[in-house]
N, CA, C and O of each residue as an XYZ file, in Angstrom:
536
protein
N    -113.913    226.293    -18.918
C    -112.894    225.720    -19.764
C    -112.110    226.846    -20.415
O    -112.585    227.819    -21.000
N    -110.251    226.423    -20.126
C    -109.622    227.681    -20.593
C    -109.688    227.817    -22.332
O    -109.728    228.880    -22.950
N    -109.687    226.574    -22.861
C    -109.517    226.786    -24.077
C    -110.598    226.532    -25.542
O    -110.343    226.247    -26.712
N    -111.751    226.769    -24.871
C    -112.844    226.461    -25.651
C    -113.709    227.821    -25.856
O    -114.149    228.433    -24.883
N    -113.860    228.123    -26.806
C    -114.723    229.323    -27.190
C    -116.039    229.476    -26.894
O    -116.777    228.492    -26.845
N    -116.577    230.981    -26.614
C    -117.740    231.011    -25.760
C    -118.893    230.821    -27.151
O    -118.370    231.010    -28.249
N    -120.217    230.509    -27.157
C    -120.968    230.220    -27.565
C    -121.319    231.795    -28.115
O    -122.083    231.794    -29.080
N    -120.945    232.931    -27.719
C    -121.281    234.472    -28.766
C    -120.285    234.659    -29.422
O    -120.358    235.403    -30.399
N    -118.666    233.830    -28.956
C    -117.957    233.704    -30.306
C    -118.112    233.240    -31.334
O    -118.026    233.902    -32.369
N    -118.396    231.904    -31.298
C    -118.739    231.581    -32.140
C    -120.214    231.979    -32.777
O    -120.202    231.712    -33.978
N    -120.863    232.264    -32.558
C    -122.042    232.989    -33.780
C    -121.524    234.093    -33.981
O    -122.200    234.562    -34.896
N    -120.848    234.729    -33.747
C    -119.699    235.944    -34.535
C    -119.429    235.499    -35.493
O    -119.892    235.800    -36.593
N    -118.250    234.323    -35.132
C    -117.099    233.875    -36.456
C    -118.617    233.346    -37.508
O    -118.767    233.567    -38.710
N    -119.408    232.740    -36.733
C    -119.994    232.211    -38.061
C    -121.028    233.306    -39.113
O    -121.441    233.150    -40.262
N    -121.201    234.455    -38.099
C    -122.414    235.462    -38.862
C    -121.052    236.207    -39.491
O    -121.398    236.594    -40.608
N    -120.128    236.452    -39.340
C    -119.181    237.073    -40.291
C    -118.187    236.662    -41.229
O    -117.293    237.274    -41.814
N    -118.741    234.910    -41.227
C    -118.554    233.765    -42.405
C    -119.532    234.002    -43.613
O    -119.392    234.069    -44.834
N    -120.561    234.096    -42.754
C    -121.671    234.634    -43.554
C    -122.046    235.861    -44.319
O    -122.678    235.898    -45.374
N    -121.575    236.832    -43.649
C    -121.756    237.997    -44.313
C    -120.743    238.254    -45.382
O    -120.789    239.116    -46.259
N    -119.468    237.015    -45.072
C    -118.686    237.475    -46.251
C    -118.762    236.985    -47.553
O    -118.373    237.348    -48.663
N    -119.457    235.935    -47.022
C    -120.265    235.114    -48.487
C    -121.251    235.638    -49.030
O    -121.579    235.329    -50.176
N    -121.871    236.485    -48.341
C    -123.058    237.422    -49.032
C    -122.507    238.602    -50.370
O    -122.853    238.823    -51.530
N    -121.196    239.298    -49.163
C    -120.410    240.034    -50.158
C    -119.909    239.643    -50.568
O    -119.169    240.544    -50.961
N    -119.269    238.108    -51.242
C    -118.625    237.875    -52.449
C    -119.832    237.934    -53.378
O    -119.721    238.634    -54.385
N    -121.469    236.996    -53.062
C    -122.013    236.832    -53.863
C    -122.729    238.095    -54.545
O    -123.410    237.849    -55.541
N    -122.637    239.468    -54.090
C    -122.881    240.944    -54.420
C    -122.106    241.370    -54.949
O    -122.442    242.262    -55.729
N    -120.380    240.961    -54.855
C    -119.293    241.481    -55.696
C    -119.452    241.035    -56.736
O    -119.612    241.703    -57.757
N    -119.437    239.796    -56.664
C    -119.485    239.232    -58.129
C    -120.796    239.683    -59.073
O    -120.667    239.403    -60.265
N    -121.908    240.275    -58.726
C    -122.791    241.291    -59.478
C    -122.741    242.188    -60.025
O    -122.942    242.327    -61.232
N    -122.247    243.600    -58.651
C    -121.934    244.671    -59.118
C    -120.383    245.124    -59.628
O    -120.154    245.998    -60.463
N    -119.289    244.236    -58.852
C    -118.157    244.869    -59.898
C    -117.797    244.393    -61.563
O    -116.889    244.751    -62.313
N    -119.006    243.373    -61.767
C    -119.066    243.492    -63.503
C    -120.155    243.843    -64.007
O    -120.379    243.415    -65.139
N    -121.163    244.704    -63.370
C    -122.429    245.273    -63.997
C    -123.595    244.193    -64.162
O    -124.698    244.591    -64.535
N    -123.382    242.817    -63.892
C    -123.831    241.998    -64.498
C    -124.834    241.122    -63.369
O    -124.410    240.511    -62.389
N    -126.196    241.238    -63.775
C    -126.874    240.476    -62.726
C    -127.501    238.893    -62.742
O    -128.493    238.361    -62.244
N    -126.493    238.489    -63.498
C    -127.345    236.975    -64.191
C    -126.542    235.950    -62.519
O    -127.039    234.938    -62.024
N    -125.397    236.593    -62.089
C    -125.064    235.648    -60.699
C    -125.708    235.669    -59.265
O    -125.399    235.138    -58.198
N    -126.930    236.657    -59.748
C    -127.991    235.903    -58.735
C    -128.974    235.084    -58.801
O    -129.920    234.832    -58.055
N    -128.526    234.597    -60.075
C    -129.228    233.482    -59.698
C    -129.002    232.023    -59.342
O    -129.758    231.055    -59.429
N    -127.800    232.131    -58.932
C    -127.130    231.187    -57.503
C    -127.727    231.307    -56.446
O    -127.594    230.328    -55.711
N    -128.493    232.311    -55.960
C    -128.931    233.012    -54.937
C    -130.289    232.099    -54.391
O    -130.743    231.713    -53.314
N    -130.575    232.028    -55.615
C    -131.826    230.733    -55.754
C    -131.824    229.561    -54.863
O    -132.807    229.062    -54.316
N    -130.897    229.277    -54.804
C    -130.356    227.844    -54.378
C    -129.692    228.370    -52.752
O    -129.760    227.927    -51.605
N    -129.477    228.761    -52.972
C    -129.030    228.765    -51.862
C    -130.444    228.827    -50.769
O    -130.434    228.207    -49.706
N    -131.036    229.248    -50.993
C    -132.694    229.455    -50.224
C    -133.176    227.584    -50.641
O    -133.595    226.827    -49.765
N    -133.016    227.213    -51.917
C    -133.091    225.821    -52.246
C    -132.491    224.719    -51.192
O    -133.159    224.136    -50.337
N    -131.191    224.567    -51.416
C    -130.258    223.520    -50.887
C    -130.806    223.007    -49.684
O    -131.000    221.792    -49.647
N    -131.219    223.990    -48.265
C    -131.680    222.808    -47.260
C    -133.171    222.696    -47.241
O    -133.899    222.421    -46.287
N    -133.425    222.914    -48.252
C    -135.558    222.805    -47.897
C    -135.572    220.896    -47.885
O    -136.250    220.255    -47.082
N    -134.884    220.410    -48.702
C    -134.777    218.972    -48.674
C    -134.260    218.284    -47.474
O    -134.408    217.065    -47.385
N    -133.706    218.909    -46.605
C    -132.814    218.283    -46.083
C    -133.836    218.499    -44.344
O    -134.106    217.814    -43.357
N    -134.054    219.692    -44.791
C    -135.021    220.253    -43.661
C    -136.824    219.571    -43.744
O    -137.660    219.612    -42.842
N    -136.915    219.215    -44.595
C    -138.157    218.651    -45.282
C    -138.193    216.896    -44.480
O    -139.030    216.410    -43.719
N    -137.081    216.385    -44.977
C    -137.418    214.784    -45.648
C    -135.903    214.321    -44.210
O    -136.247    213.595    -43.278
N    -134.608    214.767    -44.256
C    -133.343    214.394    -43.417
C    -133.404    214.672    -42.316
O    -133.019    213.898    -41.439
N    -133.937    215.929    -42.054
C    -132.658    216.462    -41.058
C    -133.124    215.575    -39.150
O    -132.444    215.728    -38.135
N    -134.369    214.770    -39.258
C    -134.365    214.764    -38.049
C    -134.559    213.203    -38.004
O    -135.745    212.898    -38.132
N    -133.821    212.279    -37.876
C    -134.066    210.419    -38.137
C    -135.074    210.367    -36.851
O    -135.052    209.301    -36.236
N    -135.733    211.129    -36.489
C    -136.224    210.666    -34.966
C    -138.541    209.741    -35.101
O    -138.828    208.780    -35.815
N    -139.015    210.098    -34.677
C    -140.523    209.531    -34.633
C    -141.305    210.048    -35.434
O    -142.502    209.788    -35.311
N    -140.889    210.871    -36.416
C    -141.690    211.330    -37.458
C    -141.770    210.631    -38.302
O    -142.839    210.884    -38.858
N    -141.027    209.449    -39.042
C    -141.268    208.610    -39.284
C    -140.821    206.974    -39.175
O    -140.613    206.093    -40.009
N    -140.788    207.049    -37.649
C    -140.473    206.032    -37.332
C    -139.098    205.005    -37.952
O    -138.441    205.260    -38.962
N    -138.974    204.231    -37.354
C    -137.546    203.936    -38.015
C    -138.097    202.304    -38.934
O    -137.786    201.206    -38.472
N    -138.737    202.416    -39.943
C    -138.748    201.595    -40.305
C    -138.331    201.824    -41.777
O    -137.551    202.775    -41.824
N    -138.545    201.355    -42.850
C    -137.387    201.005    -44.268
C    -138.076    202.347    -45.095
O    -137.399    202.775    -46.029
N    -139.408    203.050    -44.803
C    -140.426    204.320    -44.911
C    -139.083    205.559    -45.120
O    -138.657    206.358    -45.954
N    -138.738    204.929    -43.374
C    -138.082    206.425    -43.016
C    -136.683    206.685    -43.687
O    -135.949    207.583    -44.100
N    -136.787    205.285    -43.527
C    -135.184    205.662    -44.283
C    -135.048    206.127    -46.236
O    -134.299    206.866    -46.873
N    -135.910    205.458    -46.502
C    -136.369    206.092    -47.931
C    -136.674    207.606    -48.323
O    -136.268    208.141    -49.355
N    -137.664    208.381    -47.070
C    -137.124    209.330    -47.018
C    -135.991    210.076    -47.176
O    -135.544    210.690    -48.145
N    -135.467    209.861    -45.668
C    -134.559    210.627    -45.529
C    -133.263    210.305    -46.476
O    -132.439    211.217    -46.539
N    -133.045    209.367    -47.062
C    -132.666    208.977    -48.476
C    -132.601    210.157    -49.900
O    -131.778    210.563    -50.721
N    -133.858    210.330    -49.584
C    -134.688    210.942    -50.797
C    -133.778    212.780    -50.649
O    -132.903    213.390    -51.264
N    -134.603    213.001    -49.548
C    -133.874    213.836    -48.484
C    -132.595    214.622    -48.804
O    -132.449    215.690    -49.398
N    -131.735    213.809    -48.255
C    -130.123    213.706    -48.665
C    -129.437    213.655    -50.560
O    -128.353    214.079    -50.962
N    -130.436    213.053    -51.276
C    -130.020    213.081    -52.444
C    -130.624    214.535    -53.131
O    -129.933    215.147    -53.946
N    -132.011    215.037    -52.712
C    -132.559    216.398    -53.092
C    -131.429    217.589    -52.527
O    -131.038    218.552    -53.187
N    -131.093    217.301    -51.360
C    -130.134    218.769    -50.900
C    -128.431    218.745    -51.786
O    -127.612    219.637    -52.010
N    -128.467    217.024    -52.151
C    -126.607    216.749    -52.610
C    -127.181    217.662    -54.251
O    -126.605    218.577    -54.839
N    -128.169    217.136    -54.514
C    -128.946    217.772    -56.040
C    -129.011    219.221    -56.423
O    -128.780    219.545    -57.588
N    -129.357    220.240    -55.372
C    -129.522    221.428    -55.264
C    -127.733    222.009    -54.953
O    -127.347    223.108    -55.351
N    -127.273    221.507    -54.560
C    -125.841    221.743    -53.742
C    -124.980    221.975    -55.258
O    -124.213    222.878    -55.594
N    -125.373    220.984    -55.858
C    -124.473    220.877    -57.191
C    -125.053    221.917    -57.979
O    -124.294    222.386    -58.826
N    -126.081    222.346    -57.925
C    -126.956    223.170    -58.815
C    -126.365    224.760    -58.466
O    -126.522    225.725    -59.214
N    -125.553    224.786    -56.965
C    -125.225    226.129    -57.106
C    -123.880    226.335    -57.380
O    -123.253    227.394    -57.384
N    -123.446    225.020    -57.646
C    -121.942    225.365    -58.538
C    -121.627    225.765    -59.631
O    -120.696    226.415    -60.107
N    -122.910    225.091    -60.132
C    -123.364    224.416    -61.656
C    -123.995    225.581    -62.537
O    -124.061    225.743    -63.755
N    -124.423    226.314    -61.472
C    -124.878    227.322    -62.663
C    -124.367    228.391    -63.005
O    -124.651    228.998    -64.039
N    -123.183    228.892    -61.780
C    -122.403    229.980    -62.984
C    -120.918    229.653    -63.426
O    -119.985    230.439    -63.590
N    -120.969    227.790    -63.628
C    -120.135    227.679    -64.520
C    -121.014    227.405    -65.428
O    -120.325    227.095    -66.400
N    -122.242    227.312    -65.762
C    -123.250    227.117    -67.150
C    -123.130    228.715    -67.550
O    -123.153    228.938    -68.760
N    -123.016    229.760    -66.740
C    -123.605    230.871    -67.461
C    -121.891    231.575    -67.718
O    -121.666    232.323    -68.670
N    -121.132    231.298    -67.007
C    -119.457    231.503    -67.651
C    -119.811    230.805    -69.300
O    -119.770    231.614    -70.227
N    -120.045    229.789    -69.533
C    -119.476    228.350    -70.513
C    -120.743    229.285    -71.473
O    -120.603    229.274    -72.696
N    -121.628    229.862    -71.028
C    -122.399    230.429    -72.355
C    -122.362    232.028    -72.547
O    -123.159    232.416    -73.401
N    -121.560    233.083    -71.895
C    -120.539    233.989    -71.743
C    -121.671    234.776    -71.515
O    -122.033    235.557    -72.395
N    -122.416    234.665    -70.234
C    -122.787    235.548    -69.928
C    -122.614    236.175    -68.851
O    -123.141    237.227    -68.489
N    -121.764    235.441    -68.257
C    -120.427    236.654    -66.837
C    -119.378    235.745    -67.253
O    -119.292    234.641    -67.791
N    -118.195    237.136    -66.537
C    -117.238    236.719    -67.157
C    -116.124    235.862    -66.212
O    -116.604    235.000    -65.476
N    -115.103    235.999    -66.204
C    -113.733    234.938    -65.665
C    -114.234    235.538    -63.524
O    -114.539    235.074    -62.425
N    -114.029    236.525    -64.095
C    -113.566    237.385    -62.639
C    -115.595    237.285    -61.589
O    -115.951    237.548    -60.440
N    -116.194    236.867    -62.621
C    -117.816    237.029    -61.372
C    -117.691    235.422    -61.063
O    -118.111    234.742    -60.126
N    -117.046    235.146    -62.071
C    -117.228    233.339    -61.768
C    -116.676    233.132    -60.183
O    -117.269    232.791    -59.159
N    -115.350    233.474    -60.435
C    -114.362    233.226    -59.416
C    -115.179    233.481    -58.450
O    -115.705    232.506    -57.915
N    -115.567    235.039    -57.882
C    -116.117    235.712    -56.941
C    -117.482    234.721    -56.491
O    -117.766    234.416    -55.332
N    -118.246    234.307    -57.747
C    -119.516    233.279    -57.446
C    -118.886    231.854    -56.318
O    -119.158    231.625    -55.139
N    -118.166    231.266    -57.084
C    -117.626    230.024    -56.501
C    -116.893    230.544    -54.974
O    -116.876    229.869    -53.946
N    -116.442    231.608    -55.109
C    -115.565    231.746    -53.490
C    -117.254    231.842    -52.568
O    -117.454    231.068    -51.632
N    -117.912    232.468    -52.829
C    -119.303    232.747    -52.307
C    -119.505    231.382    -51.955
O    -119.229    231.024    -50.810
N    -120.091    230.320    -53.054
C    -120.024    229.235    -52.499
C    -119.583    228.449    -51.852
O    -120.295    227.543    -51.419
N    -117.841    228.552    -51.475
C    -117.105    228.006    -50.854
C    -117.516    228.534    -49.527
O    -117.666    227.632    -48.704
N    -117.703    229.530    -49.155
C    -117.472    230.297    -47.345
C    -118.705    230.335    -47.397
O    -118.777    230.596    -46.196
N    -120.031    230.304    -47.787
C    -121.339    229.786    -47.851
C    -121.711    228.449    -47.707
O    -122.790    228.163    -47.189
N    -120.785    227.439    -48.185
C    -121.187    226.228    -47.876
C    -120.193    225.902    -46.397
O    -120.627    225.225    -45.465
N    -119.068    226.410    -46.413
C    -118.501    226.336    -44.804
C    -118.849    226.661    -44.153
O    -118.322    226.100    -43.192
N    -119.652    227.447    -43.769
C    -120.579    228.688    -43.538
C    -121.479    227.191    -42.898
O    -121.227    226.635    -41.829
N    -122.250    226.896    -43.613
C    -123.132    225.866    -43.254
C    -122.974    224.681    -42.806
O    -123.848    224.031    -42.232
N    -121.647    224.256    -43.081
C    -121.275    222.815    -42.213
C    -120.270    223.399    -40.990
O    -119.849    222.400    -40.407
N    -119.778    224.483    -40.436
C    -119.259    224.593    -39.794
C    -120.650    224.461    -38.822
O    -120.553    223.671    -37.883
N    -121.951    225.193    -38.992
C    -122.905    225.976    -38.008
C    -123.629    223.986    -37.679
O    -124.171    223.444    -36.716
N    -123.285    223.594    -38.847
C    -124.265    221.644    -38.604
C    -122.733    221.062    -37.401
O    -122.963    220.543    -36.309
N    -121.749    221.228    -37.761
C    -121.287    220.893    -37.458
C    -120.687    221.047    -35.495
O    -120.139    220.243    -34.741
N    -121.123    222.377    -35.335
C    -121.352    222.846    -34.399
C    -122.596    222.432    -33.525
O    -122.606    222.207    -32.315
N    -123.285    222.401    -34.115
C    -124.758    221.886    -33.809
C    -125.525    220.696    -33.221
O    -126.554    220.498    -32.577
N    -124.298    219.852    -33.879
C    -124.546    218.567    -33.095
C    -123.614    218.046    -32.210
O    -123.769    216.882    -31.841
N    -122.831    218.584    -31.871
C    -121.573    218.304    -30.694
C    -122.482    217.949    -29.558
O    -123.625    218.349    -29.777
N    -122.337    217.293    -28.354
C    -122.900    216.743    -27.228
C    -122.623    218.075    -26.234
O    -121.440    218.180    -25.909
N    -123.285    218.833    -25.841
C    -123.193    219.565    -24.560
C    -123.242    220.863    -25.657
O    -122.738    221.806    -25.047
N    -123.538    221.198    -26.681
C    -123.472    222.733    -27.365
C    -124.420    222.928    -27.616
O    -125.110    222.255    -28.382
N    -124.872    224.340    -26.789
C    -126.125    225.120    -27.189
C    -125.684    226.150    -27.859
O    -124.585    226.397    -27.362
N    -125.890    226.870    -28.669
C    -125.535    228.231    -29.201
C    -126.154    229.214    -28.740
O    -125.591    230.276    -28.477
N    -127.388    229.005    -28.578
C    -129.019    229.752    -28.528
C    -128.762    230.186    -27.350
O    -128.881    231.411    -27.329
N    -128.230    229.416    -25.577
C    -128.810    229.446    -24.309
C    -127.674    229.977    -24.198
O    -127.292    230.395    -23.105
């Protein structure tokens, strides 16, 4: 196919989605001296343990009865829970001045190309005929 990207392009674009979200979330540390914005960092290791735990697979693990879906329920509301938690906390630690205008920004862009970062790679992931891996 002429116009479809090869499967080592794309884990390029996406590992250098990634790495740039790493270095916002390091800028925003060291160019204000200030290390209280790693602890966004937290969460981010947080956000899919729920999803990976309780969602991510509707298949015979727990059968499809009203069980499973409670789960994966549960699931989906623990990762939406954690998700908010890494927005949430360095506008809590801006709002109680302990980084300032400019780590915020840098925090939240982190989150932005960190969380695209992650629905581009889900999103990729489940297309019909895409392996990344093979």
């Amino acid at each position: 196919m002429l116009g479809s990207p090869s499967s080592a392009a794309v884990l390029a674009a996406l590992a250098l989605s990634f790495s740039i979200g790493v270095l916002l979330q390091l800028l925003g540390c060291i160019l204000w001296h200030n290390w209280w914005p790693m602890l966004t960092a937290l969460f981010y290791v947080l956000v899919p343990m729920p999803y990976l735990f309780f969602g991510a697979s509707s298949s015979s693990a727990y059968g499809t009865s009203n069980l499973a879906s409670g789960w994966i329920d549960a699931g989906k509301f623990l990762t939406g829970f954690s998700a908010v938690g890494s927005v949430a906390i360095p506008a809590i630690l801006f709002h109680a001045q302990k980084i300032t205008g400019g780590a915020l920004a840098m925090e939240l862009g982190a989150v932005a190309v960190l969380g695209g970062t992650a629905f581009a790679a889900d999103f990729l992931n489940s297309r019909d005929g895409y392996y990344p891996y093979s």
